[in-house]
C-alpha positions as CSV (number, residue, x, y, z in Angstrom):
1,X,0.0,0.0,0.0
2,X,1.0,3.3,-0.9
3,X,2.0,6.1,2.0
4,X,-1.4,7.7,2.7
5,X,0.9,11.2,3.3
6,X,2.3,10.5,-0.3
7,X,-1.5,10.1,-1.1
8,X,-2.3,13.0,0.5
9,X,0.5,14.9,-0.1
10,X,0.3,14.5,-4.0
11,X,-3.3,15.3,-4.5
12,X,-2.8,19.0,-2.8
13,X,0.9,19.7,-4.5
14,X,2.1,18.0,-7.4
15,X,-0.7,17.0,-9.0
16,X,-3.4,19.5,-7.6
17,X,-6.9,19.3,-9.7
18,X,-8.0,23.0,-9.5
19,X,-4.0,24.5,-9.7
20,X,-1.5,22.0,-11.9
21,X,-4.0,19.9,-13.7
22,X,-7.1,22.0,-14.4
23,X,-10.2,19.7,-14.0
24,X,-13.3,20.4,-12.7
25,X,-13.6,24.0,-13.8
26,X,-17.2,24.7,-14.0
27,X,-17.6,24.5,-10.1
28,X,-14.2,26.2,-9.5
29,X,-15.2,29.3,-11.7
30,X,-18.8,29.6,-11.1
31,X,-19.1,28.9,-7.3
32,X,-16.2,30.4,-5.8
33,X,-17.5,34.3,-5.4
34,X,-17.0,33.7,-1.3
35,X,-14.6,31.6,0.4
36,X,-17.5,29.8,2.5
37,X,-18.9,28.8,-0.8
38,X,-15.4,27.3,-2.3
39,X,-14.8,25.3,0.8
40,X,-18.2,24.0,0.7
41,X,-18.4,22.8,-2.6
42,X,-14.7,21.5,-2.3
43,X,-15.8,19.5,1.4
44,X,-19.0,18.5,-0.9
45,X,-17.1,17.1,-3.9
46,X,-14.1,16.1,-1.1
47,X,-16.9,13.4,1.2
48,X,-18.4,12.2,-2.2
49,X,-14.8,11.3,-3.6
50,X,-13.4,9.5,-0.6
51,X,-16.8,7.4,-0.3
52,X,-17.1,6.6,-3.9
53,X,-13.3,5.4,-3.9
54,X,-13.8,3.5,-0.9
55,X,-17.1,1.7,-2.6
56,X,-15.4,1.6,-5.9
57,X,-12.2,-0.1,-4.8
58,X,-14.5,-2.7,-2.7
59,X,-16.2,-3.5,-5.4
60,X,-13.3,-3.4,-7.9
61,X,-13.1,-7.2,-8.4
62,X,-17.1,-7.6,-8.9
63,X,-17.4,-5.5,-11.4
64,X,-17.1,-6.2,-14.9
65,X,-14.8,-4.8,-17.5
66,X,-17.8,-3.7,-19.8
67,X,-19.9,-1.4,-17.4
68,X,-17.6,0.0,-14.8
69,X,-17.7,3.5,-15.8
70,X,-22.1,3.0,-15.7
71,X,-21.0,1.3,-12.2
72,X,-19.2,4.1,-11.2
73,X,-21.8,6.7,-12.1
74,X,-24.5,5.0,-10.1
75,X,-21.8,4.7,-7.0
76,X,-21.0,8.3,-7.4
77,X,-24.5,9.7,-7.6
78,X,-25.5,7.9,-4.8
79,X,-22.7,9.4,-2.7
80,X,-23.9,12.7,-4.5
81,X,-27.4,12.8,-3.2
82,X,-26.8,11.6,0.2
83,X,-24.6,14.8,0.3
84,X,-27.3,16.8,-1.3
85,X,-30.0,16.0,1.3
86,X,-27.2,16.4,4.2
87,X,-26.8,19.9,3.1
88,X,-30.1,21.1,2.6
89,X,-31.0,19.1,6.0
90,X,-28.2,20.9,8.0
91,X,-27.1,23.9,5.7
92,X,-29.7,24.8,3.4
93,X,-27.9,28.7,3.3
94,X,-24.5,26.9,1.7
95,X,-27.2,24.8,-0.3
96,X,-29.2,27.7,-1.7
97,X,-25.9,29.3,-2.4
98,X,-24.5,26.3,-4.4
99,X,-27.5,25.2,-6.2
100,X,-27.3,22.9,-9.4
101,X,-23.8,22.5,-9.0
102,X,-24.1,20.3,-6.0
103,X,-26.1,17.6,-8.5
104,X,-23.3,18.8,-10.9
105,X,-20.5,16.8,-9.1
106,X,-21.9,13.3,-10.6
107,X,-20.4,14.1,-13.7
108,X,-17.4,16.2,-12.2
109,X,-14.3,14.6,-14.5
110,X,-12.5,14.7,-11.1
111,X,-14.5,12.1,-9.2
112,X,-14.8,9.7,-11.9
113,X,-11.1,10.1,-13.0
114,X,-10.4,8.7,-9.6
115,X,-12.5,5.7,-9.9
116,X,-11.2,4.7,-13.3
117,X,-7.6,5.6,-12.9
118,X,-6.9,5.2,-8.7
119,X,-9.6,3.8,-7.0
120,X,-10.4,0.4,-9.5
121,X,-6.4,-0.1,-9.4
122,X,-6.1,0.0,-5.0
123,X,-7.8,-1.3,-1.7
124,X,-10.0,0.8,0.2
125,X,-7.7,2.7,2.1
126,X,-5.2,4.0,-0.4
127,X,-8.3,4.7,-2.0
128,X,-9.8,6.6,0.8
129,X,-6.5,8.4,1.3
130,X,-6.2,9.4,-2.2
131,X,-6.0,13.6,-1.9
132,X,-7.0,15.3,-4.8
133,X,-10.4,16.0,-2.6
134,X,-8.2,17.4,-0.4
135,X,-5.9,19.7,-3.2
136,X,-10.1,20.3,-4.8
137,X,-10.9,21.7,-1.3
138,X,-7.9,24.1,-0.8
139,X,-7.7,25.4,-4.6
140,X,-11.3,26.4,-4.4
141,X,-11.1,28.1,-0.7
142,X,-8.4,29.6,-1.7
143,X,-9.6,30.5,-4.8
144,X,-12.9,31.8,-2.7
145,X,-10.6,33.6,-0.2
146,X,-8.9,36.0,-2.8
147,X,-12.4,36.8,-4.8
148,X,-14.3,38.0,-1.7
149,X,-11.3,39.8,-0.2
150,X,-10.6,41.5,-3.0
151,X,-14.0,41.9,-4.4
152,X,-16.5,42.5,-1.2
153,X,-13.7,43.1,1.2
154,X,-14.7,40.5,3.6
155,X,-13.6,37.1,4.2
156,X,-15.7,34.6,5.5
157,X,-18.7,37.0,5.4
158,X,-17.1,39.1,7.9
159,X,-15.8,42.7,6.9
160,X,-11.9,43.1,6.8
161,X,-11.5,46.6,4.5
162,X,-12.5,49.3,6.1
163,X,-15.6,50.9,3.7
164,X,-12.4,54.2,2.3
165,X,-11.0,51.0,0.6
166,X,-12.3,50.3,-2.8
167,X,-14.2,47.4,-3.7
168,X,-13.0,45.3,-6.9
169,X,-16.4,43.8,-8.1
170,X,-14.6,42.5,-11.0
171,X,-13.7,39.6,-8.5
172,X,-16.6,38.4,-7.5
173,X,-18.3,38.4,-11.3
174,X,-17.1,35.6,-13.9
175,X,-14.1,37.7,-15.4
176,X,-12.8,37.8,-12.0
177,X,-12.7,34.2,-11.2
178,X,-10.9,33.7,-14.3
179,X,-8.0,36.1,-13.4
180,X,-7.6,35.4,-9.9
181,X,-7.2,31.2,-11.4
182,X,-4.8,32.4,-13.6
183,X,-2.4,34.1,-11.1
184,X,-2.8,31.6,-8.7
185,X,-1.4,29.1,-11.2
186,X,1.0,31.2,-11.6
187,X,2.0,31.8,-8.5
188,X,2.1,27.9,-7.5
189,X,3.9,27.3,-10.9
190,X,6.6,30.2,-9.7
191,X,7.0,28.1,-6.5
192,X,6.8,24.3,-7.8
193,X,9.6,25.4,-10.4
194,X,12.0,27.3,-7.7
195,X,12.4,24.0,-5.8
């Protein structure tokens, strides 16, 4: 079995899915306009991965060669609804706020990526180890974090600029979350290449 820190360690640096290989998009550009909302999506997508890789690594040697991505799909959509109801049982606000992209994260390339190409290949615990959740959850909070700041002036909902400072509203609209990516990857790039 591989080192779960590798695991871990891997999904967040080297091979990060929001920062170094740029999957799973649509919820990192539309749902990241606070950082609450990036770190509940990326929790949200981050429960349904490590529960579909631990049912899809169980079931690895039952399932047949000709329908294990339609296997997959029905594993990961269950994992995706029970999440669903927990959220609009317990935070319908972060629900409200996240809409259809909750439902969205059955066909999120990231989730099923790691069926086919980690979880179908390891046992259960590698596979629940496996940290690109992990990398998902971080790139989109801090994605989150650096929109609101910079574009509400808050963080977390809570005001941090005083109101002389001047909002950036660019930030928190569409054009925004496309810059802020792009200079974060840049910035990791920078780092990743130094050492």
């Amino acid at each position: 079995m591989a080192n779960p820190l590798k695991l871990i360690k891997n999904g967040i640096v080297n091979e990060n899915p929001t920062f170094v290989q740029v999957i799973g998009m649509c919820p990192t550009l539309a749902v990241t306009s606070s950082a609450i909302n990036g770190i509940g999506m990326g929790l949200s997508t981050t429960a349904v991965l490590i529960f579909a890789n631990i049912f899809v690594s169980l079931l690895r040697k039952v399932i047949p060669d000709t329908v294990r991505i339609p296997c997959f799909i029905v594993v990961i959509a269950t994992f995706v609804t029970i999440i669903e109801f927990a959220l609009k049982a317990y935070l319908p606000a972060l629900n409200a706020s996240l809409g259809l992209y909750i439902p969205l994260i059955v066909v999120n390339c990231l989730i099923l990526a790691r069926a086919e190409a980690f979880a179908s290949k390891n046992g259960p615990v590698a596979a629940a180890f496996d940290g690109m959740g992990l990398g998902f959850t971080i790139g989109l909070g801090v994605l989150g974090l650096v929109r609101e700041f910079i574009g509400a002036g808050t963080l977390f909902d809570i005001t941090v600029l005083p109101e002389a400072f001047p909002r950036t509203l660019l930030f928190v609209m569409a054009p925004g979350a496309f810059f802020t990516l792009a200079c974060l990857m840049a910035a990791l790039n920078h780092f990743r290449n130094k050492n």
